[in-house]
C-alpha positions in Angstrom: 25.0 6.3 1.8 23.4 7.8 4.8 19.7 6.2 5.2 17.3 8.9 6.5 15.1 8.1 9.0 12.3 10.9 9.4 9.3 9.8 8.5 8.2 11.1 5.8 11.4 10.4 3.7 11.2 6.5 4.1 7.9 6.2 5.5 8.7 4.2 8.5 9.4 5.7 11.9 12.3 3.7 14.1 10.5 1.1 16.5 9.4 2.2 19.9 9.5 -0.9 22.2 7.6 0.1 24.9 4.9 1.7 23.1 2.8 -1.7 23.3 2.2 -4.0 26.2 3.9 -7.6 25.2 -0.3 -8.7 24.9 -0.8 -5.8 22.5 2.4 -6.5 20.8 1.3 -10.3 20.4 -2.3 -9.7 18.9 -0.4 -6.9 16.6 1.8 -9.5 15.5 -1.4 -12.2 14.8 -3.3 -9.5 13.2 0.2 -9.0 10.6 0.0 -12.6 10.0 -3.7 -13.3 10.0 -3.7 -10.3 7.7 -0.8 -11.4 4.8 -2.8 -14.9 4.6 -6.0 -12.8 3.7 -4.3 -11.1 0.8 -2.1 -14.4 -0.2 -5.6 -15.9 -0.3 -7.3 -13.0 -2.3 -4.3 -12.8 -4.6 -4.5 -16.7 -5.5 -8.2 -16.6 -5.7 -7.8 -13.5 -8.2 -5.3 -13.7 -10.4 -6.1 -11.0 -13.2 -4.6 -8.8 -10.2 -1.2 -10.4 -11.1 -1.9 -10.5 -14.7 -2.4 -6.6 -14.6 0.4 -5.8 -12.4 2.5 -8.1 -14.5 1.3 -6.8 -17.7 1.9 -2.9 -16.3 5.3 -3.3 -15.3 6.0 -5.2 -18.1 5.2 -2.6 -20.5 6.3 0.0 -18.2 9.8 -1.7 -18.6 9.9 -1.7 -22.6 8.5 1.5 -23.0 10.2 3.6 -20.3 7.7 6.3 -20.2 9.3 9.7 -19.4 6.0 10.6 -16.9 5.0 7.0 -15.3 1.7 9.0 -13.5 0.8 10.0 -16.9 1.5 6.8 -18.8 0.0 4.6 -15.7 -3.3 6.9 -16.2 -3.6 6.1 -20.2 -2.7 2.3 -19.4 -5.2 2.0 -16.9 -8.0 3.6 -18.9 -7.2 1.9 -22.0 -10.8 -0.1 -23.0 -9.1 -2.7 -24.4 -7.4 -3.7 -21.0 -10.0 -5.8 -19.3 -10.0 -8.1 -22.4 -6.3 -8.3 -22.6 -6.2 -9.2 -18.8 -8.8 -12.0 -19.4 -7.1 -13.6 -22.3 -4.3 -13.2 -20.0 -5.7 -15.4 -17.2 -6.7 -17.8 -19.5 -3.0 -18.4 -20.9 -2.3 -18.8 -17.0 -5.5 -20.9 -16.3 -4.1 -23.0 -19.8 -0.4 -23.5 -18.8 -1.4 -24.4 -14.8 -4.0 -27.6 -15.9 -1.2 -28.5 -18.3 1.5 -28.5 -15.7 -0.9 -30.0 -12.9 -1.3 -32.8 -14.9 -0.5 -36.2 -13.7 
């Protein structure tokens, strides 16, 4: 299978090496990593954000809704979801001090 490479189609445009200087490529590279600790950080300090991803896909999965925009709107919307995600964390919250046990 042919991959296409316009942007647009895949997103990503082929690397141009000498469109940085090695110094700009070098702080690009520090603000990548200093940038995926950030969100590792935020995404261990907040984990209804797995929970709801989880719990989305999840149901995404069973279901196989013929319109995912559509069904994503209604799931998202749904009152009942913040309380689900919270009960969810709380199962997680439950079954991490049980494992971290010594």
């Amino acid at each position: 299978m042919e991959e296409k490479m316009m942007f647009g189609i895949n997103g990503m445009e082929q690397n141009d090496a000498g469109a940085l200087t090695p110094e700009q490529q070098e702080k690009l590279n520090e603000f990548k990593i200093n940038t995926r600790f950030g969100n590792e950080r935020y995404l261990r300090e907040h984990p209804e954000v797995s929970c709801l991803l989880t719990g989305f896909l999840g149901s995404i999965l069973q279901e196989r809704p013929e319109n995912v925009r559509e069904y994503a709107s209604k799931y998202f919307s749904n009152p009942d979801l913040p309380s689900k995600v919270e009960l969810q964390v709380a199962e997680l919250n439950s079954r991490l001090k049980r494992t971290n046990r010594p």
